[in-house]
C-alpha positions as CSV (number, residue, x, y, z in Angstrom):
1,X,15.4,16.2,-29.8
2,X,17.1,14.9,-33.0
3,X,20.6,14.7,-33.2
4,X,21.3,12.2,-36.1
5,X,19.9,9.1,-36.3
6,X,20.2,6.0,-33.9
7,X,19.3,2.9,-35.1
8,X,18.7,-0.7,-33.3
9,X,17.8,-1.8,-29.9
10,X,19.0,1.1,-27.9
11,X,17.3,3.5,-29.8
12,X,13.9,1.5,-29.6
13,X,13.7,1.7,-26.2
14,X,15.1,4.9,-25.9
15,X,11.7,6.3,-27.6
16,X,9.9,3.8,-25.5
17,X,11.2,5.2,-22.3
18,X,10.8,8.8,-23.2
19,X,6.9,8.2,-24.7
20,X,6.3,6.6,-20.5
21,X,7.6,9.6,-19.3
22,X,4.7,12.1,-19.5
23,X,1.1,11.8,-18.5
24,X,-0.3,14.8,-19.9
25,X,-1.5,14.0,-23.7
26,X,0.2,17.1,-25.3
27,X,3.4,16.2,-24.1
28,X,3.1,12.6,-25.3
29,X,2.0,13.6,-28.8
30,X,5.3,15.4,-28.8
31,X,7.2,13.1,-27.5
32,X,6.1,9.9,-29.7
33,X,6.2,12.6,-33.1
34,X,9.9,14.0,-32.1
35,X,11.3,9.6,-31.1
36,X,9.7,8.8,-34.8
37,X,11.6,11.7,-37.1
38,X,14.5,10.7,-34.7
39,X,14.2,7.0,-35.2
40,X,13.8,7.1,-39.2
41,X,15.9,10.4,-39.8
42,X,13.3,11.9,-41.3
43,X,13.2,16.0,-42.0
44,X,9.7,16.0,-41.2
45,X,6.7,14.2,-39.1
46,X,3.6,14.8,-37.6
47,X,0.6,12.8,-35.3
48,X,-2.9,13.9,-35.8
49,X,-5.7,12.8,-33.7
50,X,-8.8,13.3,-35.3
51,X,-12.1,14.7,-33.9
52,X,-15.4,13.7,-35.0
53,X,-16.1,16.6,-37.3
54,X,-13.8,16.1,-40.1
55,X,-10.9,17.8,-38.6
56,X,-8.2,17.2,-36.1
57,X,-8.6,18.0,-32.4
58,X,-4.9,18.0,-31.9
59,X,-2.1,17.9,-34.6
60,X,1.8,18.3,-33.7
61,X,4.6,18.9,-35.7
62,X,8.5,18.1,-35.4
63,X,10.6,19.8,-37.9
64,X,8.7,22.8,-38.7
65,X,9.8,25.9,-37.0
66,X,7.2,27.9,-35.2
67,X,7.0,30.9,-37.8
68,X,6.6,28.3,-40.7
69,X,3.6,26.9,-38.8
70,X,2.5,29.9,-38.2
71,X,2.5,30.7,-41.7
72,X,1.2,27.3,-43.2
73,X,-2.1,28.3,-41.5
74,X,-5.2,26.3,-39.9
75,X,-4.7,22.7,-39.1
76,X,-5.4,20.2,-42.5
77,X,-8.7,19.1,-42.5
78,X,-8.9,15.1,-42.9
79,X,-9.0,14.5,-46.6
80,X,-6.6,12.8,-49.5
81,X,-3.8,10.6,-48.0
82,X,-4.9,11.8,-44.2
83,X,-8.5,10.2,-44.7
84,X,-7.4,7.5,-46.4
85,X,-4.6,6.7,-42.8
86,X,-7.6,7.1,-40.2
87,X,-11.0,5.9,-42.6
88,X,-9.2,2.7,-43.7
89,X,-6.7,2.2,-41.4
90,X,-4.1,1.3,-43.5
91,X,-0.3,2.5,-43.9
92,X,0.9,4.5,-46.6
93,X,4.4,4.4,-48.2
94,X,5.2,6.4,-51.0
95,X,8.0,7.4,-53.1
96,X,6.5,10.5,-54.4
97,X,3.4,11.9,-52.0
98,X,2.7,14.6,-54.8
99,X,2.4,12.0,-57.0
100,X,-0.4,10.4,-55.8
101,X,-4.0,10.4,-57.0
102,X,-5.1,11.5,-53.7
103,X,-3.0,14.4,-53.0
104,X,-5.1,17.7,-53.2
105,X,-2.1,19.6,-52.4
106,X,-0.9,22.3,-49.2
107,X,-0.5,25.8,-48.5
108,X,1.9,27.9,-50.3
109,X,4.0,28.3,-46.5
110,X,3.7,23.9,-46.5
111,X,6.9,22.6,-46.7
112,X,8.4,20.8,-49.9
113,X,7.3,16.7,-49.2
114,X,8.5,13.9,-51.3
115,X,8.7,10.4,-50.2
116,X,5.6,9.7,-47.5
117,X,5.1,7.2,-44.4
118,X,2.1,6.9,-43.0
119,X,0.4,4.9,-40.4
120,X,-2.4,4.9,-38.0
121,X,-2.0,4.9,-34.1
122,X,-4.9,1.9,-33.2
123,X,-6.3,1.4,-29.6
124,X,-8.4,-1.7,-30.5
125,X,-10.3,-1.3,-33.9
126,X,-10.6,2.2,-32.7
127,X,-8.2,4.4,-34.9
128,X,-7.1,7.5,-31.9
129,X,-4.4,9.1,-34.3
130,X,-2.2,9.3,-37.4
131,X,1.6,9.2,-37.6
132,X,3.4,10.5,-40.9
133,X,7.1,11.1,-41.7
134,X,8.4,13.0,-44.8
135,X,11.9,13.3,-46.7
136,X,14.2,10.4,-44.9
137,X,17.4,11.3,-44.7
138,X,19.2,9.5,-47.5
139,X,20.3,9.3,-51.3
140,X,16.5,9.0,-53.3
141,X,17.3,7.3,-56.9
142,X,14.6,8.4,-59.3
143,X,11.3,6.7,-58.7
144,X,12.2,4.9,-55.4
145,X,11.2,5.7,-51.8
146,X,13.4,6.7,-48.8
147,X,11.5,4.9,-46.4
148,X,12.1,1.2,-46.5
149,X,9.8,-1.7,-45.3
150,X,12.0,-2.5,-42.3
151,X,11.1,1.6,-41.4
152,X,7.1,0.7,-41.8
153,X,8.0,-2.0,-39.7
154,X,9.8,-0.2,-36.9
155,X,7.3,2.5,-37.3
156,X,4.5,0.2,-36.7
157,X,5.9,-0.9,-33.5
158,X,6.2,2.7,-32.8
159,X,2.8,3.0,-32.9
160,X,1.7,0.4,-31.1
161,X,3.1,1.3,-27.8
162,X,1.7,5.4,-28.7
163,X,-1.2,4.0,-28.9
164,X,-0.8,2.7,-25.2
165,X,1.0,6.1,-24.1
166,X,-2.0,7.8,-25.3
167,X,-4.4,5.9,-23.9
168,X,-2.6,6.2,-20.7
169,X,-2.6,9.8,-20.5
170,X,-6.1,10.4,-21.7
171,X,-6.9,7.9,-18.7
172,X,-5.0,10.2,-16.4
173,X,-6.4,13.6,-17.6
174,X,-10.1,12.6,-17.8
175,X,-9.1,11.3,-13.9
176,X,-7.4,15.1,-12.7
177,X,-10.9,16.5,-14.6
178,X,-13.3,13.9,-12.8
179,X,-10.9,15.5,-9.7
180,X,-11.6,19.0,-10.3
181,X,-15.5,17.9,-10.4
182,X,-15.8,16.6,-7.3
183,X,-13.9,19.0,-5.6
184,X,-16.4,21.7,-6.7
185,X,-19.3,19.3,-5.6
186,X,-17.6,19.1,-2.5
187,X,-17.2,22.9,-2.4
188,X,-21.0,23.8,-3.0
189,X,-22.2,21.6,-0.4
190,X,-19.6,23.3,1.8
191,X,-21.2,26.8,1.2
192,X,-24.4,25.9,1.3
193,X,-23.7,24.6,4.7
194,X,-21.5,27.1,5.8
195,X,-23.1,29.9,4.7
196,X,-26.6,29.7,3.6
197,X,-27.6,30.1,7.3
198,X,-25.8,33.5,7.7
199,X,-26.9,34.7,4.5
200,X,-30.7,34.1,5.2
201,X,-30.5,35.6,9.0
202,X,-28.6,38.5,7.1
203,X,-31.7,38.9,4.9
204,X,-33.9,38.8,7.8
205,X,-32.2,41.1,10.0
206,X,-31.9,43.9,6.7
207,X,-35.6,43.9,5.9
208,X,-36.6,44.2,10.2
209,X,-33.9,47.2,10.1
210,X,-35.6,48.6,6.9
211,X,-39.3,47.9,8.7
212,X,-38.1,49.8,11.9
213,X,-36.2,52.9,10.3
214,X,-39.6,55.3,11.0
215,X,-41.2,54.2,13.6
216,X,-38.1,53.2,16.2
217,X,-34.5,54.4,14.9
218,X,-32.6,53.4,17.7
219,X,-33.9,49.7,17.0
220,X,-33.3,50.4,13.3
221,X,-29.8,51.0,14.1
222,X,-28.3,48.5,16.4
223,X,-30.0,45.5,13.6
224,X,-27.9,47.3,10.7
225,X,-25.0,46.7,13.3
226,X,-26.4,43.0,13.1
227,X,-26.3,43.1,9.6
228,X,-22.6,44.3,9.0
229,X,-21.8,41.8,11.9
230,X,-23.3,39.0,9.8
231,X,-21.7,39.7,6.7
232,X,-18.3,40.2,7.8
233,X,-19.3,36.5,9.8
234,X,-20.4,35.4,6.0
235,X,-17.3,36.8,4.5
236,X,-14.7,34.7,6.6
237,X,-16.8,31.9,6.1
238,X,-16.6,32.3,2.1
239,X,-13.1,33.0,2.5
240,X,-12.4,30.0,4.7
241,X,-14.4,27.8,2.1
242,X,-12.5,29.0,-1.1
243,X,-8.4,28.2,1.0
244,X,-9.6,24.8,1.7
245,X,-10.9,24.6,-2.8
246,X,-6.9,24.5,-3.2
247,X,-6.9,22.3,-5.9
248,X,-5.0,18.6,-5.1
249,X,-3.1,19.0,-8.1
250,X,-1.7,22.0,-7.1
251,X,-0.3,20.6,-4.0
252,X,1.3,17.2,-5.8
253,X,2.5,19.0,-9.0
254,X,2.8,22.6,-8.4
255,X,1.9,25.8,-10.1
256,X,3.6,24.8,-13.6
257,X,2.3,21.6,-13.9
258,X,-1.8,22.8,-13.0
259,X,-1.7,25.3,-15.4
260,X,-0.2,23.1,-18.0
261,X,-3.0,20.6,-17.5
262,X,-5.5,23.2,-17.1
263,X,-4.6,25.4,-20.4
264,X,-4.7,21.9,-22.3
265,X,-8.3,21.2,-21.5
266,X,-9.5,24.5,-22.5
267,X,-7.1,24.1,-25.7
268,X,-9.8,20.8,-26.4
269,X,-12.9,22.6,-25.2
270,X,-12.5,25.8,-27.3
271,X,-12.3,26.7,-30.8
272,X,-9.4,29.5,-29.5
273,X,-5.7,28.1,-29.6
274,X,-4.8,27.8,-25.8
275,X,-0.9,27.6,-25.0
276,X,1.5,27.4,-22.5
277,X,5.1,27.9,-21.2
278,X,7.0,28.1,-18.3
279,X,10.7,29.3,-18.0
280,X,13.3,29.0,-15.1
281,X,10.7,29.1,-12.9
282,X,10.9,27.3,-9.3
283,X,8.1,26.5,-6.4
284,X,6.9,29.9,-4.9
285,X,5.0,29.8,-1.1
286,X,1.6,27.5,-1.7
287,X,-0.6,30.9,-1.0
288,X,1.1,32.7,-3.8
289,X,1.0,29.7,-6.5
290,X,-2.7,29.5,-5.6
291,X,-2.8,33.1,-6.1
292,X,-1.0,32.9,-9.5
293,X,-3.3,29.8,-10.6
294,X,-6.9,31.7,-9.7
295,X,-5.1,35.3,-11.4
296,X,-4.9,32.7,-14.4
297,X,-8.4,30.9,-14.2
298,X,-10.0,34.5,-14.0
299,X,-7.9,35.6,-17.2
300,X,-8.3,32.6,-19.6
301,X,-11.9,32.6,-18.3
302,X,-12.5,36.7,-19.8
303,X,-10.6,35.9,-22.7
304,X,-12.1,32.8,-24.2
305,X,-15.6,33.8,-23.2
306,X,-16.0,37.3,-23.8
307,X,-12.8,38.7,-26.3
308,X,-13.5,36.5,-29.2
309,X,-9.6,35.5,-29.3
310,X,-8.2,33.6,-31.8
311,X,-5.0,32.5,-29.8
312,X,-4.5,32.8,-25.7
313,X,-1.1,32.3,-24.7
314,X,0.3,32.1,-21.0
315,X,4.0,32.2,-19.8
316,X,5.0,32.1,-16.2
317,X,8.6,33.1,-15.5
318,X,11.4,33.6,-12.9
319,X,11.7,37.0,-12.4
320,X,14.2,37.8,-9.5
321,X,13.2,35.7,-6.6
322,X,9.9,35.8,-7.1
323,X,7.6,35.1,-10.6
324,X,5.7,36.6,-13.2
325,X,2.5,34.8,-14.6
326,X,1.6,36.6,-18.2
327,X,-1.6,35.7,-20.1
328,X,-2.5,37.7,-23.6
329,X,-4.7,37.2,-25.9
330,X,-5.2,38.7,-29.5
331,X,-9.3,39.5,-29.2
332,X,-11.4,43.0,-28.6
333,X,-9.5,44.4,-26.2
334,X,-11.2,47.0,-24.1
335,X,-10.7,50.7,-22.1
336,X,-8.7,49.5,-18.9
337,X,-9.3,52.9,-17.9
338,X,-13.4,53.4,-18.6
339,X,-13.8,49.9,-17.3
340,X,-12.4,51.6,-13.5
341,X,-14.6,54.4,-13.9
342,X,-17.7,52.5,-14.4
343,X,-17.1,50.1,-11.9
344,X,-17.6,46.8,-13.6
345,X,-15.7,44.2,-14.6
346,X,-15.5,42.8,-11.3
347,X,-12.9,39.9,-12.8
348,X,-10.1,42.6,-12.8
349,X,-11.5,43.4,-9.1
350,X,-10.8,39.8,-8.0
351,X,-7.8,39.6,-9.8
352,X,-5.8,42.8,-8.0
353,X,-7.5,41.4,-4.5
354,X,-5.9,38.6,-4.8
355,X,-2.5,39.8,-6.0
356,X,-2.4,42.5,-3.1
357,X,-3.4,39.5,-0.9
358,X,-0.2,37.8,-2.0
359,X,1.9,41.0,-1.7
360,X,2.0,41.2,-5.6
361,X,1.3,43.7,-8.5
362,X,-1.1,43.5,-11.5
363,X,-0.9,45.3,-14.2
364,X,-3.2,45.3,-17.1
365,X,-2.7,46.3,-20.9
366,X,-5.2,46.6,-23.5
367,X,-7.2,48.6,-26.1
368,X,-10.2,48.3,-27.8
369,X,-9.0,46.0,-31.0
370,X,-5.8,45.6,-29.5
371,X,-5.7,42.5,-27.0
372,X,-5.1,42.4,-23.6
373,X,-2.3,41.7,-21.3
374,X,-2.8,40.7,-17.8
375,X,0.5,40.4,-15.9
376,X,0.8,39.4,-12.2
377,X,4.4,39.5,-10.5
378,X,4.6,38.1,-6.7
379,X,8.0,38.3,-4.7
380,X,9.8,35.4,-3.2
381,X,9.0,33.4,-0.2
């Protein structure tokens, strides 16, 4: 986002406008750390928002390259200058962070940091973040600080209105969640409705079949027809019940747009890092993107709960006319091959059913300590 610094007015709002933009609170804590190393030329910044156990629930970065993040290691932990931001709620200038009495140093991979701006993002007296900007973009005379009181200033107004963008889209997201809730509320009533009728005359039926099977055949035989008429009755009621579970926000914002929402919620609610990307795709026919999204669920659900992953990453991409949805993950792995032969994992099952359903392919790569790949390609509409 930076391109040289832009000072004044214009370049106020400019952030402003870009911070309104987004509603989903990743993108927003992007957005308001990229406007702020933009708007103060610095090299480096970063917005933390801490969680209640000492650490940070979310921390993002602008100026650090993806392999130097990688490298620097887990996310700080809220101590020194950090603490000292979000505990007392007070800015910090410095000319020389290293310098300070409460600097307890970083990684080896940590960049080189000099002069330090810091300030809390406030909703109220409750303190919902920390902004921080390192290494302005000027000449430093010994001893004296590159950030300037007029750049504490404009940062403060900065974080005023994140504070507000924030707020905003943790109001939005807690909304699409209570969404998701009452749509599966809705959904069990629905099946219990539906099909709890067929299911019990189903029972019924089996157990007179099983009673009759000696003494009358014949009779024995026409109820098993019963029974395979019932299930295939309580089959196309299931299936009739999960087409109408499409979820609303697939149909207002599309494939790329749920699973970016989606894979940000489980990023929160799991100690796993949960990410997300999406590249030249466009809209696909709604039974194929709701394809695409349950292939998805099905995967992050095996890989969070049961491979012990440290990071779960999914991509979906353009890939002719049609599109490929990719999610890895770096746990346990497993035999593909031994998992067929036993017949379980009925996940995988779901998965190619409802890739063949779409007229797509699945394909599925992964060893025992190696990770696993699920990849799901679907033609065009």
């Amino acid at each position: 986002m930076s391109q040289g610094p832009r000072s004044g007015l214009a370049a106020v709002s400019s952030a402003l406008l870009a911070m309104s933009r987004h509603l989903e609170v990743r993108d927003v804590l992007k957005t308001i750390v990229a406007s702020a190393r933009e708007l103060l030329d610095a090299q480096y910044a970063a917005l933390g928002v801490p969680d209640d156990h000492g650490g940070f629930a979310q921390f993002v970065v602008d100026g650090v390259s993806d392999a130097q993040w990688k490298a620097i290691g887990p996310l700080p932990r809220q101590h020194g200058i950090l603490a000292a931001m979000l505990h007392e709620a007070t800015p910090e200038r410095l000319a020389d962070v290293r310098k300070d009495p409460r600097f307890e140093g970083w990684p080896s991979a940590h960049p080189d940091m000099v002069d330090f701006l810091g300030l809390p993002i406030r909703d109220g007296d409750e303190v919902i973040g920390a902004l921080f900007l390192a290494n302005k973009n000027c000449p430093k005379p010994e001893g004296s600080c590159g950030f300037t009181e007029e750049d504490e200033e404009l940062l403060g107004i900065l974080a005023q209105h994140a504070a507000i963008a924030l707020t905003n889209a943790r109001l939005y997201e807690r909304s699409r969640e209570l969404t998701i809730a009452e749509e599966r509320s809705r959904l069990a009533h629905e099946l219990h409705d539906a099909v709890s009728q067929k299911l019990f005359s189903l029972r019924l039926t089996a157990q007179a079949a099983a009673a009759l099977v000696d003494r009358d055949p014949i009779r024995a035989k026409d109820e098993m027809q019963q029974v395979a008429t019932l299930a295939a009755e309580a089959t196309d009621e299931l299936r009739a019940a999960v087409v109408e579970l499409r979820p609303a926000a697939l149909d207002e914002d599309g494939l790329t747009a749920t699973l970016r929402t989606h894979v940000q919620v489980l990023d929160r609610a799991h100690t796993a890092r949960v990410t997300f990307a999406a590249r030249s795709f466009r809209a696909l026919p709604a039974a194929q993107e709701e394809a695409m999204l349950r292939v998805a669920q099905e995967a992050l659900h095996n890989a969070l709960r049961h491979s012990g992953a440290a990071h779960v990453d999914v991509t979906v991409d353009r890939r002719g006319s049609g599109a490929v949805l990719r999610v890895t993950d770096d746990g346990s792995g497993f035999d593909p091959q031994s998992i067929r032969r036993a017949g379980r994992h009925l996940g995988l099952v779901s998965m190619r059913d409802r890739t063949s359903g779409v007229g797509g392919t699945l394909t599925v790569e992964s060893a025992p300590g190696k990770g696993t790949t699920i990849e799901m390609e679907v033609p065009g509409g």
